[in-house]
C-alpha positions as a Markdown table, in Angstrom:
| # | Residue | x | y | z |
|---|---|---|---|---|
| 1 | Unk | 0.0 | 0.0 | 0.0 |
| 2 | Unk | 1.6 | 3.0 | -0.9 |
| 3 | Unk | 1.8 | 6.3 | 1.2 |
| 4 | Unk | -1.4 | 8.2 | -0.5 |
| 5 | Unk | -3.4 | 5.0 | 0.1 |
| 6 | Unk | -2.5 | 5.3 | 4.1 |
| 7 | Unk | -5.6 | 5.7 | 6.2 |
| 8 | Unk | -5.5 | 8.5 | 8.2 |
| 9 | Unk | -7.2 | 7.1 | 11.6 |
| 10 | Unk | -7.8 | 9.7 | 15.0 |
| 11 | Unk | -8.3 | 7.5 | 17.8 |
| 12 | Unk | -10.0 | 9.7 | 20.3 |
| 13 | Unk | -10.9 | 8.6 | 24.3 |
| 14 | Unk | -12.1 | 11.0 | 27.0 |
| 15 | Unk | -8.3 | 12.0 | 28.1 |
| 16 | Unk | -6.2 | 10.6 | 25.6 |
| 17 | Unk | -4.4 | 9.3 | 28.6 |
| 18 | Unk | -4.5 | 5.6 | 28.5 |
| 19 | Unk | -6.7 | 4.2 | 25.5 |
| 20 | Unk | -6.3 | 6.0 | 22.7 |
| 21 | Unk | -2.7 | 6.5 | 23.3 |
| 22 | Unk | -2.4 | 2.7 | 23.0 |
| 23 | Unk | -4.4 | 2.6 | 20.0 |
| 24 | Unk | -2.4 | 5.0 | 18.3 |
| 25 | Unk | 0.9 | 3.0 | 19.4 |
| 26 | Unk | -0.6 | 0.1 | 18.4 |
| 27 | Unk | -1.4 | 0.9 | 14.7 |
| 28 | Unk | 1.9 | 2.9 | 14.0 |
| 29 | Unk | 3.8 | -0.9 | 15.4 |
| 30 | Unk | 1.2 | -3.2 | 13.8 |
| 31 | Unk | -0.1 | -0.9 | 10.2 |
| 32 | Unk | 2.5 | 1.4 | 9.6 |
| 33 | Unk | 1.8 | 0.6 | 5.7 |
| 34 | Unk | -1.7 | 1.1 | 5.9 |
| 35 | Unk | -2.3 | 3.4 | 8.8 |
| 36 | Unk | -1.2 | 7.1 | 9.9 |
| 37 | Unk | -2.5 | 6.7 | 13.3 |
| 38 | Unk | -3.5 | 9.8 | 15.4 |
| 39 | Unk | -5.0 | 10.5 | 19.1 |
| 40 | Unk | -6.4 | 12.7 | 21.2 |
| 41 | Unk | -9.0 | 13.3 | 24.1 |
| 42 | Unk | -12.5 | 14.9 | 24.0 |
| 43 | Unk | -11.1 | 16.0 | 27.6 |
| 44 | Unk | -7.4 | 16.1 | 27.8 |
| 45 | Unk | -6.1 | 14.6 | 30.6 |
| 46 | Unk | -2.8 | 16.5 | 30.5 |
| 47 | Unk | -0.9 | 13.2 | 30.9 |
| 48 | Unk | -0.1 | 9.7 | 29.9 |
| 49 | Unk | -0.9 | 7.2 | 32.1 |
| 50 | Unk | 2.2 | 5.6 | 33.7 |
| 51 | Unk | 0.4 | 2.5 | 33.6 |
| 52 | Unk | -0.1 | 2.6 | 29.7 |
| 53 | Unk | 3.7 | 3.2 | 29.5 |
| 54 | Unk | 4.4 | 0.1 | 31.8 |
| 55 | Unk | 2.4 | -1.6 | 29.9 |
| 56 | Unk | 3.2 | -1.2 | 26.6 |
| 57 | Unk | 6.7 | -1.4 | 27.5 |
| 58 | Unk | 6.1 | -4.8 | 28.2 |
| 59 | Unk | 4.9 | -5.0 | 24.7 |
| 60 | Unk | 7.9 | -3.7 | 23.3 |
| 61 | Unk | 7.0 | -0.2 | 22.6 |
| 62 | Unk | 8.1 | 2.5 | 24.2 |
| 63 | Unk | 5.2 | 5.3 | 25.2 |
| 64 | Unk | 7.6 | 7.2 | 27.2 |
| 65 | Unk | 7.8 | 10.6 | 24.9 |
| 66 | Unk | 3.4 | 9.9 | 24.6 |
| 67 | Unk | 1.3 | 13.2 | 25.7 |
| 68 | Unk | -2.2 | 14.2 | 25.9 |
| 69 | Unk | -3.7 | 15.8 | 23.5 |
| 70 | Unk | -7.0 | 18.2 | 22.2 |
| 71 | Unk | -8.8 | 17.2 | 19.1 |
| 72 | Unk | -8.1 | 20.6 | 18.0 |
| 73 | Unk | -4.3 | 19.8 | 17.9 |
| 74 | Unk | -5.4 | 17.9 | 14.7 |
| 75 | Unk | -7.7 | 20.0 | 13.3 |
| 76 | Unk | -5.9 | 20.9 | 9.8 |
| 77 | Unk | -5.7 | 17.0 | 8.8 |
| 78 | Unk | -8.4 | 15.6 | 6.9 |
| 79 | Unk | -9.2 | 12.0 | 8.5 |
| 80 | Unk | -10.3 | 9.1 | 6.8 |
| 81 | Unk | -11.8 | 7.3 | 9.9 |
| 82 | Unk | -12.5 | 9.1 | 13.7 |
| 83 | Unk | -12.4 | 6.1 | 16.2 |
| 84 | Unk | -14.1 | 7.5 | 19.6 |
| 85 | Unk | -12.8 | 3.8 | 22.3 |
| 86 | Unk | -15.7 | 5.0 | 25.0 |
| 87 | Unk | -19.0 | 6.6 | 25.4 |
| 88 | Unk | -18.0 | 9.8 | 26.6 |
| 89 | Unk | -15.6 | 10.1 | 24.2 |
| 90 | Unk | -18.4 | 9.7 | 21.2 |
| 91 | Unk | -21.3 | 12.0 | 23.1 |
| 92 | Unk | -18.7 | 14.9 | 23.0 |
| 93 | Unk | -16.4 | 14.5 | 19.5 |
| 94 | Unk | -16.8 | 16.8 | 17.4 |
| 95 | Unk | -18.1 | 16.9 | 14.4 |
| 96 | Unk | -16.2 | 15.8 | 11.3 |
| 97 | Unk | -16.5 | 17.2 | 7.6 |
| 98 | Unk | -17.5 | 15.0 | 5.3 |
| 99 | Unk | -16.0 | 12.3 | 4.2 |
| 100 | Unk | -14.4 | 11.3 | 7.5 |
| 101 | Unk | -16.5 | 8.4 | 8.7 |
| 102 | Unk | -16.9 | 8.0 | 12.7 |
| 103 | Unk | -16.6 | 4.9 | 14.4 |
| 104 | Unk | -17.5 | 3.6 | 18.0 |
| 105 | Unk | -15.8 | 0.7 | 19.6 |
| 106 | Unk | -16.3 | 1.2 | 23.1 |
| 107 | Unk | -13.0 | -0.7 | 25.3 |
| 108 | Unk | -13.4 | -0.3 | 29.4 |
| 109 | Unk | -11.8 | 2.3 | 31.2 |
| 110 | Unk | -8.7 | 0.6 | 32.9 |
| 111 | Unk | -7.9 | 3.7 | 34.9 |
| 112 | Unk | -11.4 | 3.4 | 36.3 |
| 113 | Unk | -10.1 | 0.3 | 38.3 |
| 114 | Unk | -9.4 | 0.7 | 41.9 |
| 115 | Unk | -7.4 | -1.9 | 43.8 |
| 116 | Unk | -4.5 | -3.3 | 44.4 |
| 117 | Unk | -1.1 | -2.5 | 41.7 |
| 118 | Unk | -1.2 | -5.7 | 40.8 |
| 119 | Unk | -5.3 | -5.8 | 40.2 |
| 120 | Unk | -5.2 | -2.6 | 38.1 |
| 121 | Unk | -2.1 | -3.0 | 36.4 |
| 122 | Unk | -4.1 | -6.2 | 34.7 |
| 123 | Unk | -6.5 | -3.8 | 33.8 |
| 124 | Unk | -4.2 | -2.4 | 32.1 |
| 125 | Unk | -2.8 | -5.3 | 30.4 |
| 126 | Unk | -6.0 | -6.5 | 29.2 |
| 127 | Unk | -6.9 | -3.1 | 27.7 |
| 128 | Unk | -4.1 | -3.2 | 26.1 |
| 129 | Unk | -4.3 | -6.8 | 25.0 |
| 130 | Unk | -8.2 | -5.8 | 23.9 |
| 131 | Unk | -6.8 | -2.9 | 21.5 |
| 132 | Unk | -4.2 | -4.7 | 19.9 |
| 133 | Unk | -6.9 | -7.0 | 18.9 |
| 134 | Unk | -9.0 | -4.5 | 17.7 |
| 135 | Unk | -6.4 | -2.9 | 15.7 |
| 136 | Unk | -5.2 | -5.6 | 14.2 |
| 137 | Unk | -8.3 | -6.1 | 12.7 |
| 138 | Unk | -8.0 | -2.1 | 10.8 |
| 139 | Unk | -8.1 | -0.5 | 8.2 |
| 140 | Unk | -10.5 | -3.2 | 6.8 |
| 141 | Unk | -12.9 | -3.2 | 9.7 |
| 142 | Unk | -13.3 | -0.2 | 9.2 |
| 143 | Unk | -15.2 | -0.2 | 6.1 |
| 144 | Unk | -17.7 | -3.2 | 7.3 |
């Protein structure tokens, strides 16, 4: 797939702290042929979970330059695809010009999790484990 065929993706989450920051890591390891993967927060969070960094680490990829960011930061690209990961992430995005296309695939909140560091760090993991599926599955999803 050649460079203009790429699809531009924004994978958008309430903070763009923990879940969209692993999708976007995620597509640029997995689809760096076919993806030029993007994210951002309805809400910024103003940081990247240490968590996700742990956790992808473990993965092999290394989140530790990853910040939050606004949609807006984004806002002279022209997506192919917005991906909002939860519910509050879809009732607030914006609205995109025509032709993005929006999609919803809503993944649990890992930082939601309260407990012990071993108990929400496998929240983590399995978030993480859940997107990498997911992604895997893009750009062709996508279009279903």
């Amino acid at each position: 797939m050649s460079q203009h065929q790429k699809k531009k993706i924004l994978f958008v989450c309430t903070g763009n702290a923990c879940r969209s920051q692993m999708a976007e890591a995620w597509a640029q390891r997995l689809k760096p042929n076919q993806i030029d993967a993007y994210s951002a927060g309805s809400h910024p969070a103003g940081f990247v979970s240490n968590r996700v960094v742990i956790a992808m680490q473990e993965a092999g990829i290394d989140m530790s330059r990853a910040w939050s960011k606004p949609i807006d930061e984004w806002q002279d690209i022209e997506f192919d695809y917005v991906v909002t990961l939860c519910d509050h992430a879809r009732e607030f995005c914006p609205v995109f010009p025509s032709p993005t296309k929006m999609m919803h695939k809503d993944f649990p909140d890992p930082m939601a999790i309260m407990g012990n560091d071993q108990m929400t760090m496998n929240a983590f993991r399995r978030a993480r484990d859940m997107i990498k599926d997911f992604v895997m599955t893009l750009p062709e999803a996508l279009d279903k």
